[in-house]
C-alpha positions as CSV (number, residue, x, y, z in Angstrom):
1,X,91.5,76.8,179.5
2,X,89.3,74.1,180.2
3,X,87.5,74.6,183.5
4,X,86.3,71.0,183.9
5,X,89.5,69.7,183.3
6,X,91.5,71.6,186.0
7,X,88.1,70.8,188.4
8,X,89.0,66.8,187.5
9,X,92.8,67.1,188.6
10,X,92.0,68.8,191.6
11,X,89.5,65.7,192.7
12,X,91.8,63.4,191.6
13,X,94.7,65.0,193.3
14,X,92.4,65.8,196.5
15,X,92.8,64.0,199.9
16,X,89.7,62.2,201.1
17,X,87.9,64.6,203.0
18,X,90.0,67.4,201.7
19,X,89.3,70.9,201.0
20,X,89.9,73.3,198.7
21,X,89.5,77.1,198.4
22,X,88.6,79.3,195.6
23,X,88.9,83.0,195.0
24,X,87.1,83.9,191.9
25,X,86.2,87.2,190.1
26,X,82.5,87.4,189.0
27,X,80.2,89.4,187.4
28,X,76.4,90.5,187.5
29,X,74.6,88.7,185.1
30,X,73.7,91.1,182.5
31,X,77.5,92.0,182.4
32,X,78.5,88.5,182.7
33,X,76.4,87.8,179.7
34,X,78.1,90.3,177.7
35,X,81.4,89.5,178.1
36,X,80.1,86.0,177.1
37,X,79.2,87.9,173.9
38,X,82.7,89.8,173.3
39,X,84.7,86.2,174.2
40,X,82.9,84.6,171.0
41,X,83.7,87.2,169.2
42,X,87.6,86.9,170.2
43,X,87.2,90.2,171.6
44,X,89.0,89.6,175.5
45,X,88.9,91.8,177.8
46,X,91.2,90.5,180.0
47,X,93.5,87.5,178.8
48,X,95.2,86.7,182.1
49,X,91.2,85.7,183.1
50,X,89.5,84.1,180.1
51,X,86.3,82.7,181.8
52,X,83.7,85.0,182.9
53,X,81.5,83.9,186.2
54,X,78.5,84.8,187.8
55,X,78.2,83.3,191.4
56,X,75.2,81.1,189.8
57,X,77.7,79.9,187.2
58,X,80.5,79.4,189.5
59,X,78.5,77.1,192.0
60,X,77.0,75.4,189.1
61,X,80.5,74.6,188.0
62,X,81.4,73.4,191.5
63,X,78.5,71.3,191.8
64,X,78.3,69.5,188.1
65,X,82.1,68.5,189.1
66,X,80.7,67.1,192.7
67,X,82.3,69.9,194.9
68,X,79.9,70.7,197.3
69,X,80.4,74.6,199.1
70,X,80.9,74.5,202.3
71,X,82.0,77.9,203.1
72,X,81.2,81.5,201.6
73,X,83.0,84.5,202.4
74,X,81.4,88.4,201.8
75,X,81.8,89.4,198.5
76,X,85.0,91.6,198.1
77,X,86.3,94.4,195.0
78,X,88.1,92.1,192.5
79,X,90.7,95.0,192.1
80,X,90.3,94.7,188.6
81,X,88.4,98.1,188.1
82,X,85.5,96.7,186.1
83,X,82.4,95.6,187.7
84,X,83.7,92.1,188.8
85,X,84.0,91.3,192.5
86,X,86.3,88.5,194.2
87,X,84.1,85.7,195.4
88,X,85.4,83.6,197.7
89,X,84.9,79.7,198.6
90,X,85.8,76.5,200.7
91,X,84.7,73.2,199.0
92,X,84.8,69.5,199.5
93,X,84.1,66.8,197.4
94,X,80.7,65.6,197.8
């Protein structure tokens, strides 16, 4: 559940120069926004993914946890049959 915490593992557990890829769902903003709204409410959507990401907010992530992108791939349907779509990363530790 916490997203910093699992960010911090995978540093610690990371291999000098290593890499690591991520395939996350996101959202447009305004959506992404309102989902935000619905989750304080304890109102979920969709309890297998708790944490709702734009891109912005995904690289943010990365980069407060010193991941740097290295690698983006095009954005792809999530499958999920909202309005999410799978975005998909290589990073490295800066």
């Amino acid at each position: 559940m916490d997203c910093n915490r699992v960010l911090n593992e995978i540093k610690r557990t990371l291999k000098s120069n290593g890499i690591v890829y991520f395939g996350v769902d996101v959202y447009p903003p305004e959506i992404a926004r309102l989902r935000g709204e619905y989750q304080i409410k304890n109102i979920i959507f969709d309890v297998q993914h708790p944490h709702t990401f734009t891109v912005e907010s995904f690289e943010k992530l990365t980069d407060e946890n010193s991941f740097n992108v290295i690698e983006r791939y095009p954005m792809q349907p999530s499958g999920k049959g909202d309005e999410s779509e799978r975005y998909c990363v290589y990073v490295t530790q800066v």
